[in-house]
Structure formats: structure tokens, C-alpha cells
Backbone bond lengths (Angstrom), bond angles and torsions (degrees), N, CA, C in turn:
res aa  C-N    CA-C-N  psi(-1)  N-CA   C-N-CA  omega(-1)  CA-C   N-CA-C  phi
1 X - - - 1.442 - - 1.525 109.14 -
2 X 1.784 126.73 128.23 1.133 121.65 -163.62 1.296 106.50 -81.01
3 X 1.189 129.12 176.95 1.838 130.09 167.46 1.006 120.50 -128.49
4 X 1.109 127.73 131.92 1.692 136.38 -169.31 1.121 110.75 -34.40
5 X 1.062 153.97 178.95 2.054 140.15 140.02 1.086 97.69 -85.23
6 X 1.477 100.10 142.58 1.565 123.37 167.76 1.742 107.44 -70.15
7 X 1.571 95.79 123.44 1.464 109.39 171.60 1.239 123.40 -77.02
8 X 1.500 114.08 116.92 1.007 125.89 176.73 2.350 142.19 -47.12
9 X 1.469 77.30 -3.29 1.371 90.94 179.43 1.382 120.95 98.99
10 X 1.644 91.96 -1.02 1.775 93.91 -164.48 1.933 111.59 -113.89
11 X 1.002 107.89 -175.95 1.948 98.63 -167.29 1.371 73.11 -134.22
12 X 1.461 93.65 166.91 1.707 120.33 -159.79 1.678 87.94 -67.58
13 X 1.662 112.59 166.75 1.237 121.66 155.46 1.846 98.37 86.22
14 X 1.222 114.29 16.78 1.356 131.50 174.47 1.856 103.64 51.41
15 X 1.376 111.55 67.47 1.635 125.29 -174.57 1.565 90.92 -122.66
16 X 1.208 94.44 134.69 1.510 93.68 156.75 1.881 111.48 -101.44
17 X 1.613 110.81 169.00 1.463 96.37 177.12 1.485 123.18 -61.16
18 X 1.285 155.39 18.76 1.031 144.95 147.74 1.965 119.50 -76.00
19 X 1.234 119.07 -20.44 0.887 144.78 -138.36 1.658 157.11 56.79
20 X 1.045 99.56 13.13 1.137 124.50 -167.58 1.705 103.37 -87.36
21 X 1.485 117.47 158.65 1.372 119.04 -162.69 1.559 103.28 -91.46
22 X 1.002 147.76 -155.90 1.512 161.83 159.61 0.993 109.80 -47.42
23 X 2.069 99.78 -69.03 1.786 127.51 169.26 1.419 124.54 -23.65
24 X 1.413 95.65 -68.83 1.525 123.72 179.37 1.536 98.75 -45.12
25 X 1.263 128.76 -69.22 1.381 146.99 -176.03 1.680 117.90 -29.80
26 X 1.533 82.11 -47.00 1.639 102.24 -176.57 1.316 134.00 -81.43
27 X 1.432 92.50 -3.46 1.666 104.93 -178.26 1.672 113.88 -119.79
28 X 1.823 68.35 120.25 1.558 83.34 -168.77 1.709 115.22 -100.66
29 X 1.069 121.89 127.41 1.697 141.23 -174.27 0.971 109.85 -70.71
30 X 1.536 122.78 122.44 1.688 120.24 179.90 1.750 105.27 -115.20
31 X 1.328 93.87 -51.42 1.504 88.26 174.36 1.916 108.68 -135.04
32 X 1.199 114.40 152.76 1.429 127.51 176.15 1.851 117.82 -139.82
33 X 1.220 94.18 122.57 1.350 124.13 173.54 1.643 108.78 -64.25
34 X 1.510 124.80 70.67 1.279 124.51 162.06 1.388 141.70 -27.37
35 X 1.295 95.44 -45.94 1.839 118.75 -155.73 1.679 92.82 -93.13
36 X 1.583 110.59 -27.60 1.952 96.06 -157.21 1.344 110.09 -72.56
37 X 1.690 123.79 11.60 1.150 133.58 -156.78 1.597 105.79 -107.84
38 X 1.411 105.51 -35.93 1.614 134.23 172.98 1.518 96.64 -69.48
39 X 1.554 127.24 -62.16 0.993 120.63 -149.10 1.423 106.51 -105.90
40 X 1.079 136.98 -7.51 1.429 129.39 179.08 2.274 90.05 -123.86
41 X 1.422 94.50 161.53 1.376 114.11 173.91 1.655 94.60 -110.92
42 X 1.539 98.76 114.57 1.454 106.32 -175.25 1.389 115.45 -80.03
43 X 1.425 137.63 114.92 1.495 136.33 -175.07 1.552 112.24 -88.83
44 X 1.108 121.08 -43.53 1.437 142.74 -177.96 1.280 126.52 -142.31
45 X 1.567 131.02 132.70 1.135 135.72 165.34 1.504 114.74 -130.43
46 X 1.572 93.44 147.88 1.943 99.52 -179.64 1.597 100.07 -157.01
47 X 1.531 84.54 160.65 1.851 89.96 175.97 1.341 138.95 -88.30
48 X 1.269 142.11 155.81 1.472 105.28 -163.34 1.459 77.49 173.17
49 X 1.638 83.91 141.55 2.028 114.77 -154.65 1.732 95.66 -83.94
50 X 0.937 103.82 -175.99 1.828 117.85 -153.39 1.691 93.74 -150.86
51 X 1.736 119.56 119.77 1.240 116.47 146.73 1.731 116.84 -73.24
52 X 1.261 103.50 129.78 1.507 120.65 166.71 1.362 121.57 -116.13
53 X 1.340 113.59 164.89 1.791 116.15 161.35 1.651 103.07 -107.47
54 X 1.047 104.02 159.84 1.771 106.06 -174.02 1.592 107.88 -73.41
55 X 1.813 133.56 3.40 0.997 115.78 169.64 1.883 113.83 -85.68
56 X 1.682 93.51 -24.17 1.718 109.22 155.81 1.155 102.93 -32.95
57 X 0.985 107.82 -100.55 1.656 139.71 -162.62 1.483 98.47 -25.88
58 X 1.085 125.55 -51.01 1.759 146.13 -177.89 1.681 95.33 -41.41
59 X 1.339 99.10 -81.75 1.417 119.13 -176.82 1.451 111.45 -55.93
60 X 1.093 133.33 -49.91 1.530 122.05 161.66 1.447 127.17 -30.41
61 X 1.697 105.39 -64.48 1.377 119.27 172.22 1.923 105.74 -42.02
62 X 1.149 107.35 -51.11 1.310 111.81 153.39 1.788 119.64 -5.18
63 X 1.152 98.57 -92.37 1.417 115.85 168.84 1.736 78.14 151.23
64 X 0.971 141.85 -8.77 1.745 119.41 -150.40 1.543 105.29 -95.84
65 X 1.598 119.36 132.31 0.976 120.31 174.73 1.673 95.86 172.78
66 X 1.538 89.03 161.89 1.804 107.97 -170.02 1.420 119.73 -140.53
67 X 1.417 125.02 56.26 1.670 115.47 164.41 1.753 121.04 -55.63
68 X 0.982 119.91 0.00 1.368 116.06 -171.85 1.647 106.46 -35.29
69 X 1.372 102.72 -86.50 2.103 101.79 152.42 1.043 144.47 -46.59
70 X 1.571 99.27 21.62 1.644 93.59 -172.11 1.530 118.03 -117.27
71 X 1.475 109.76 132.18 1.242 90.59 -173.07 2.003 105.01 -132.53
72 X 1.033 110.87 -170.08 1.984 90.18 -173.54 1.813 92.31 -135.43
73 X 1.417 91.04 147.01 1.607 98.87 171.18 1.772 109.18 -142.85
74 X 1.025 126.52 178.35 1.530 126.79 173.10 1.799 122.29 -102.21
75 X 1.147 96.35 125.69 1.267 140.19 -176.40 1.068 120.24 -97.29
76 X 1.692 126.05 107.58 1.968 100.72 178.40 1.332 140.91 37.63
77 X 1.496 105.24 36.78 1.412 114.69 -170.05 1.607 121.53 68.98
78 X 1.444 119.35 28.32 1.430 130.59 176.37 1.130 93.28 -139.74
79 X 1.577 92.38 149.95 1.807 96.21 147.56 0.843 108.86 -106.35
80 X 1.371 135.91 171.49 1.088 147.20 -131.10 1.736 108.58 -175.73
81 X 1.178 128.51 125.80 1.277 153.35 -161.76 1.830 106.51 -86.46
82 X 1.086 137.55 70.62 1.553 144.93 177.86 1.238 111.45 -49.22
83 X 1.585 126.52 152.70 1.496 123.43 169.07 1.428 137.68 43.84
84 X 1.755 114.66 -15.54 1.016 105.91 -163.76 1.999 87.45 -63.60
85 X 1.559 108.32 171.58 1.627 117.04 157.02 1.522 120.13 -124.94
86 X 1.194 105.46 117.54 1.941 98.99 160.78 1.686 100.66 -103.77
87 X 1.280 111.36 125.43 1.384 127.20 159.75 1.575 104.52 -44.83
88 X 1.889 91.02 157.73 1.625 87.36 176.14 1.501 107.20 -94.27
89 X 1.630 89.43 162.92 1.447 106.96 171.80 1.564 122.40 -66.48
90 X 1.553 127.83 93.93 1.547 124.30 -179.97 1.866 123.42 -20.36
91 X 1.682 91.79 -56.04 1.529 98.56 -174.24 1.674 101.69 -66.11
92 X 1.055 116.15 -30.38 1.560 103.38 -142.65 1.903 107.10 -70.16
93 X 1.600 110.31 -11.57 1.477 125.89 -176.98 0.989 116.75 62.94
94 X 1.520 114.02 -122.23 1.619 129.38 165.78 1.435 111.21 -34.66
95 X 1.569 117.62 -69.93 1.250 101.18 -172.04 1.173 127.40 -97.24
96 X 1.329 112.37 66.13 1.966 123.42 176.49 1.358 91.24 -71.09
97 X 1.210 104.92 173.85 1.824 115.67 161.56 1.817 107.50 -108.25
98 X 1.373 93.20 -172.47 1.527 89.79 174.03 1.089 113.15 -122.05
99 X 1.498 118.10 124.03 0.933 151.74 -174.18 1.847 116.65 -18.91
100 X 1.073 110.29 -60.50 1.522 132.47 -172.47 1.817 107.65 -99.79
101 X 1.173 106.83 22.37 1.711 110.93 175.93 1.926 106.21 -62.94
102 X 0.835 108.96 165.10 1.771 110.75 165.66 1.875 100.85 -104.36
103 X 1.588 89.78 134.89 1.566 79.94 -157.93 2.255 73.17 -121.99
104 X 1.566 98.23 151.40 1.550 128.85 -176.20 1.645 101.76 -82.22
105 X 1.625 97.50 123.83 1.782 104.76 -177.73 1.601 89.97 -104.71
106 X 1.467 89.29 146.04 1.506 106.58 -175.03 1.877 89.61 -95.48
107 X 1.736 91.10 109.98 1.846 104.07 158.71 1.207 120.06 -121.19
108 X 1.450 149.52 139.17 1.137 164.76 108.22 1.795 97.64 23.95
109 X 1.017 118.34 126.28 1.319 122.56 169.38 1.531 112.11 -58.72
110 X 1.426 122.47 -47.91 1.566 101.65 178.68 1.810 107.39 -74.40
111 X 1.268 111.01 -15.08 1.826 106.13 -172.25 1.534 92.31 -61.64
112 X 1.471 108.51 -61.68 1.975 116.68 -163.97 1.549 101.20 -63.52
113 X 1.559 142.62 4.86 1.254 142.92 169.29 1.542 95.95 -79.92
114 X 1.653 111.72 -64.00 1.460 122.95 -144.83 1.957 71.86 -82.44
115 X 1.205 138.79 -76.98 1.269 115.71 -176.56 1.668 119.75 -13.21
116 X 1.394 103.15 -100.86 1.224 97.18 -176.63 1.888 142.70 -41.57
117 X 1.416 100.89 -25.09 1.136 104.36 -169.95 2.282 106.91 -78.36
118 X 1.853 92.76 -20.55 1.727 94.21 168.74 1.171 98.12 -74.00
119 X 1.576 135.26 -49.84 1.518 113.84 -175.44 1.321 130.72 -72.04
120 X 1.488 112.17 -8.58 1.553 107.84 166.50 1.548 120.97 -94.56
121 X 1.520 120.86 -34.31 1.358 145.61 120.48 1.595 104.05 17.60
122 X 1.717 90.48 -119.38 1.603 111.01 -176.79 1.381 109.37 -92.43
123 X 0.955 127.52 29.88 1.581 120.00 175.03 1.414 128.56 67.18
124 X 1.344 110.72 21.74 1.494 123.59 -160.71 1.773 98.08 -75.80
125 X 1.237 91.13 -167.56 1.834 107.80 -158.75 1.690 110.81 -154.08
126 X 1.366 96.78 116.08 1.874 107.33 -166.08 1.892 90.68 -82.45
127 X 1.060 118.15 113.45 1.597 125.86 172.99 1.326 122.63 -99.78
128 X 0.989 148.76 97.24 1.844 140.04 -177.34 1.776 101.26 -62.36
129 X 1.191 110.62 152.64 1.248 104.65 -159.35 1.582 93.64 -141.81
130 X 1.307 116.84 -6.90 1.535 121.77 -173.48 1.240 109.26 166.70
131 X 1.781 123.22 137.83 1.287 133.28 -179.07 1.066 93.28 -117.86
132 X 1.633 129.06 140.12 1.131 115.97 175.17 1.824 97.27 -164.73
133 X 1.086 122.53 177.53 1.704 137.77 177.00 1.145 111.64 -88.70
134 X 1.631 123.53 97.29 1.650 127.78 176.50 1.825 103.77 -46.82
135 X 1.164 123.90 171.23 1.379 143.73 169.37 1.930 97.73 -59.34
136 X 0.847 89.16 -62.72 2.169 84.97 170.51 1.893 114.94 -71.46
137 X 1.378 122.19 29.32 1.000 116.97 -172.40 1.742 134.08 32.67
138 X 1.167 97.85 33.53 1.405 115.17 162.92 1.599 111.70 -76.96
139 X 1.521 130.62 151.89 0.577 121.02 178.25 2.343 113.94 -99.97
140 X 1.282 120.65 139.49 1.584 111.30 -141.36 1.644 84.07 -139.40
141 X 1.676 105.29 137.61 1.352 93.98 161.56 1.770 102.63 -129.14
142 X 1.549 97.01 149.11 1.700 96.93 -178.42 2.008 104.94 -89.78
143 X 1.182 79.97 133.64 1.948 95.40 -159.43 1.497 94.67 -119.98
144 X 2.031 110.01 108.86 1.239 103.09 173.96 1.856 96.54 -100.99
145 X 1.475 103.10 165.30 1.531 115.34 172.81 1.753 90.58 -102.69
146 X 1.277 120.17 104.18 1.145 143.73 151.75 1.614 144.69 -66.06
147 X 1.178 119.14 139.49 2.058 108.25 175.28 1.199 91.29 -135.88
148 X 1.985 114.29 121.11 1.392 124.59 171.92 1.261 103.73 -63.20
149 X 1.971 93.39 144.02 1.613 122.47 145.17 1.331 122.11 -49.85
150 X 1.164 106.31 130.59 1.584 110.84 137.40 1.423 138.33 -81.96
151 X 1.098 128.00 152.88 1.650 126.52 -171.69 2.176 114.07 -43.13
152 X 1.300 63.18 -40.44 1.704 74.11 -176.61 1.771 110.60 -53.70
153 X 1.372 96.33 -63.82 1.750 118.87 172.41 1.274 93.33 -38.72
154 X 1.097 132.60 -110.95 1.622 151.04 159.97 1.566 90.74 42.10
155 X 1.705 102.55 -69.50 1.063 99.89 -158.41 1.819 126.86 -82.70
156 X 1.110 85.47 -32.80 1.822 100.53 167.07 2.043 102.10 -51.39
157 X 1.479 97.46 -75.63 1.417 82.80 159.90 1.477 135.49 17.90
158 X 1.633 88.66 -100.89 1.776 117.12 -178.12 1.582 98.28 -51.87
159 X 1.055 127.64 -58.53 1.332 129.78 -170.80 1.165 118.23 -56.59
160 X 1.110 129.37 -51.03 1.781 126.94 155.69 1.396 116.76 -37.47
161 X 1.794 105.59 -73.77 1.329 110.28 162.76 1.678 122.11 -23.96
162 X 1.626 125.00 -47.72 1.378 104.21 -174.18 1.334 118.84 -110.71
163 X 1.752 109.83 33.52 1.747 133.60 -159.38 2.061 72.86 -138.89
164 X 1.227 138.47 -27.56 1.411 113.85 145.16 1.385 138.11 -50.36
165 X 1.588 88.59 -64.85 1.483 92.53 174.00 1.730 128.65 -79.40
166 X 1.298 139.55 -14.56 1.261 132.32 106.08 1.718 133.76 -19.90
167 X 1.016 109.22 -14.96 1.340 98.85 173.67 2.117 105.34 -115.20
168 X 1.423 101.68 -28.79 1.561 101.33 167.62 2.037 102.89 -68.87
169 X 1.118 122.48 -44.79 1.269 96.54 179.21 1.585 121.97 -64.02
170 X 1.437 108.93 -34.55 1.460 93.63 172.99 1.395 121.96 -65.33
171 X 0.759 148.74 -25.90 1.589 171.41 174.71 1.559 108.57 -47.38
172 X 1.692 99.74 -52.98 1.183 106.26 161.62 1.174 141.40 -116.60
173 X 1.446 122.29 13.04 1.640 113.87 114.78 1.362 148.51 -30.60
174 X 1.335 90.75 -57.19 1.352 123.55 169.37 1.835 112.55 -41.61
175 X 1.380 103.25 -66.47 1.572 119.71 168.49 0.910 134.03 -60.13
């Protein structure tokens, strides 16, 4: 007597039950830039690869890392990744890296055109917004093209923001 196949957990269209795709699944978050969301008005975001040394890479897998300050500008025909820090790797000894180096984002020649030419342009601002592990275990950071707040903004902002969510709970009370 034959037997059904055991279902794998997943819904047609390659979803698992949460909804999320394979992709989604696979990408794993090491560090996130909280504040650049508060403080810059995000216009554009894209993904874009990261040179490392393998004591990086070590320490990432880690979880440890800090873009909060970090932001990227061009350099000798690169851009280049500012301030962010990965701590060193314990095992790796002698050859750790240093911590606070400016490390080279891998862009597409027309992306680092239309990049640079808004930040020299209109004055815009390259923000990292998240380091995290692509689906091929590459290591990927999400890079918005940004225009800072002012205090004022900031605050109008927040105030909408919590005159949203005040207005979704009544809604659903209400309902």
C-alpha cells in the first residue's frame, strides 16, 4: 500500500508557513543601523557586497559588529565603508585585522555613478542600514542613499508615527 509523501512544511510557490521565501529565510542579520532611519529620510536602498579578510568574516559569523556610525563615501574611484567596527577575531592572533579599517563595497559601475553623482549632486548621504549574510553566504550590506533630518523633522516624524499607531488601535477596538 503506497503512502502519501511527507510534506515538507512548505506551501506551493516555495513559501514556507510563516511566509517568507527560502531567500528571506536565509539571511541572516548581524548588525543594524537603528537610528539612520530616525535621522536620515531614506530615498533609495540597494545591496552591495563588502571586501573582508577571513578574520572579518570569523567575527561577523560571530554576530559582533557596529555600523551605527557608519556611513560610506568615494575614495579613488571606490566607495568605501567609514567607521563602521568589527572587533578582532581572538583565535586568529597575529593575523587579526584592525578593527576600524575602511573596508571597499562592491557596486555595479552604473549604481557607484548614480550613487555618487546624488551625493555630489544634491548633497545626499550613503547610510548602511544592515550587515547581514546573503542566501549564498556572502557577506552584504543594505546601503540606503539618504537626506539628513533636522531636529524639527525628527520630531514631526515621531509624532505622526505615534498619531499612526494610535489611530490603528482605535480602529481596532473599534472593529
Amino acid at each position: 500500500m503506497a503512502q502519501p509523501p511527507k510534506s515538507s512544511g512548505q506551501k506551493a510557490g516555495g513559501q514556507n508557513p510563516k511566509g517568507k521565501t527560502r531567500r528571506e529565510m536565509a539571511r541572516k542579520s548581524v548588525a543594524e543601523n537603528r537610528q539612520a532611519r530616525r535621522n536620515y529620510e531614506i530615498i533609495d536602498d540597494l545591496e552591495v557586497g563588502i571586501v573582508l579578510t577571513g578574520s572579518e568574516v570569523k567575527s561577523l559569523r560571530e554576530g559582533r559588529a557596529n555600523i551605527a556610525e557608519a556611513y560610506a563615501r568615494e575614495e579613488d574611484g571606490k566607495i568605501v565603508l567609514v567607521n563602521s567596527t568589527i572587533p578582532t577575531y581572538p583565535p586568529a592572533g597575529q593575523f587579526n585585522h584592525d578593527p576600524a579599517r575602511k573596508r571597499v563595497l562592491l557596486v555595479k559601475k552604473r549604481e557607484f555613478n548614480r550613487l555618487v553623482g546624488a551625493v555630489e549632486r544634491d548633497g545626499r548621504t550613503l547610510v548602511p542600514l544592515e550587515l547581514y549574510f546573503g542566501p549564498t553566504g556572502m557577506a552584504k550590506i543594505k546601503l540606503a542613499l539618504a537626506t539628513g533630518r533636522k531636529a524639527p523633522d525628527k520630531r514631526d516624524v515621531e509624532k505622526k508615527r505615534d498619531w499612526d499607531r494610535q489611530k490603528g488601535r482605535i480602529l481596532r477596538d473599534r472593529g
